[in-house]
N, C-alpha and C positions, 0 to 999 in steps of 0.2 A: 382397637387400634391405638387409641390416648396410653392404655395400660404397656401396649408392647413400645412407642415412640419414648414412655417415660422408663423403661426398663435399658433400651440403647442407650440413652442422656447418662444414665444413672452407671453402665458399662463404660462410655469411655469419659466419666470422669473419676472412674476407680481406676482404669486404666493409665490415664493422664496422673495422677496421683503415685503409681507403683511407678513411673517414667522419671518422675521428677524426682521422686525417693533415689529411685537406682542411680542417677546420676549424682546426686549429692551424696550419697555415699562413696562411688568412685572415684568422686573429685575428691572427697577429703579424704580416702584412702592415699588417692596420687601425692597430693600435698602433705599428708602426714610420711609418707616412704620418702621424700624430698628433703624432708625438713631433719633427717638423720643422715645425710653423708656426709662423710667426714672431708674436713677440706686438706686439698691437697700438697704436698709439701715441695721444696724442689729444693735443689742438690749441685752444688759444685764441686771440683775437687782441689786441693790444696796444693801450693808448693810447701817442698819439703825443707828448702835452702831457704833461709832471711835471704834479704840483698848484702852484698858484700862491697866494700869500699871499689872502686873502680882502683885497677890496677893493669888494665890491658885495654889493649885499642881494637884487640880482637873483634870482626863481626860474623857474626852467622843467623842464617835465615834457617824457622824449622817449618819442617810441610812440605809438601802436604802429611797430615796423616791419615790413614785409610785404619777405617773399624770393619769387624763383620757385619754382617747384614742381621742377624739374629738381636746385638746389641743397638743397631743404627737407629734406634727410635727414642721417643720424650721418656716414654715409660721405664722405669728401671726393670730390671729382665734377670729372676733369679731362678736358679736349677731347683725343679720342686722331687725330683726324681731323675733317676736311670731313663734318659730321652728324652727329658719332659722338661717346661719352662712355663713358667708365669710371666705375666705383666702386669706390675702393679700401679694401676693409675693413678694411685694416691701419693707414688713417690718416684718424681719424675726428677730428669737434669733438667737444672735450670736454662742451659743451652747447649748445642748439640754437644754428644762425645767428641768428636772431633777435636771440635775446637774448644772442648775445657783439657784435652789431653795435649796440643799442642802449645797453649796457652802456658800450661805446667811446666811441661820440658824447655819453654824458653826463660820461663823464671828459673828453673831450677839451673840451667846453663849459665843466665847471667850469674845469674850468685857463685858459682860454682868456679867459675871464669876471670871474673873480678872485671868484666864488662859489659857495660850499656846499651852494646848494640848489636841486642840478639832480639832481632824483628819476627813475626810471621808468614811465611809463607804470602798471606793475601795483604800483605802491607807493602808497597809499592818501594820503599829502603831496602826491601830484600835484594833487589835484583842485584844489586852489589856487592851483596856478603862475602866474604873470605870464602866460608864455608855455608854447603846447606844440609840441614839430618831429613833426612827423609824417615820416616815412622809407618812401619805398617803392624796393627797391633792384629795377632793372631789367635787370641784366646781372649776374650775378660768376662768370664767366670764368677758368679757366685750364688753362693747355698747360704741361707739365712741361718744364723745364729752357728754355724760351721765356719766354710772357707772363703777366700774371693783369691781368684789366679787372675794374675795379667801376666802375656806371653807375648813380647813385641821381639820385631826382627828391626831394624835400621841403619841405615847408608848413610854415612856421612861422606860429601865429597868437595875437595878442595875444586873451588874456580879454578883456578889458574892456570892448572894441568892435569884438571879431571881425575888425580888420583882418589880413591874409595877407599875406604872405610868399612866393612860389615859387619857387625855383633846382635847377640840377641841379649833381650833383657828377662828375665824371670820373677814372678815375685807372686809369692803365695804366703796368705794371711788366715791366720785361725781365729776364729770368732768374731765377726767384724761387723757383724750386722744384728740387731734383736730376731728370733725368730718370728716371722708373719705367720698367722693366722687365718685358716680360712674359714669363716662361718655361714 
């Protein structure tokens, strides 16, 4: 009976032993798979216009602008294939599409305009404007180390006597991104 009591003792502390091994191995596997992600970048987009000397009392409000649902997220979102899309966590807008594409067309209008007071949509100066563009982008596309398409449609309409505006914008870029890699 001494022989089999000392043979269990002797089982679960080989046992307690291969427990405490597997776990310290899995935790510094977890910690070691941790300690190599790469950190993540984020992204705004540019006006294309400097500012331009004020030369008009002109006002316009832009906005809202509407994105697809496909691009409506942090992640940047590139064509990896024929139906096919990735999201790459590592390189995200730094704030929504939206509002880095509304942001843009109202710099680029100021500049473009030679006036000051071209508000947003959700800025409370708007309700005033002369004019407002409304934006709805219908395509924005892109394939790494290939192309990036933006395809917007927009209204612009005078206050005063509701007349409109309607044109589309087009713009496709070759090469514009490093090709991503999947490992």
């Amino acid at each position: 009976m001494l022989e089999l009591n000392s043979q269990t003792s002797k089982c679960k502390r080989v046992m307690c032993c291969r427990v405490t091994l597997a776990t310290v191995l899995t935790l510094t596997a977890f910690v070691a798979g941790c300690g190599t992600t790469p950190p993540a970048r984020f992204y705004t987009l540019n006006a294309a216009s400097a500012p331009a000397a004020t030369t008009s009392n002109l006002s316009v409000s832009v906005g809202p602008v509407s994105v697809p649902a496909i691009v409506d997220r942090p992640q940047i979102v590139v064509s990896t294939g024929a139906n096919q899309v990735a999201l790459d966590d590592f390189n995200q807008w730094a704030s929504p599409l939206q509002n880095n594409i509304a942001r843009v067309v109202a710099e680029n209008l100021a500049a473009m305009l030679g006036t000051p007071r071209v508000t947003l949509s959700s800025q409370s100066l708007g309700a005033d404007a002369a004019y407002r563009a409304v934006i709805e982008v219908q395509r924005f596309e892109s394939t790494p180390g290939e192309a990036a398409i933006f395809d917007a449609v927009w209204t612009v309409r005078r206050s005063r006597d509701g007349a409109t505006q309607i044109g589309r914008t087009k713009q496709a870029t070759r090469r514009w991104l490093p090709r991503i890699v999947e490992q």
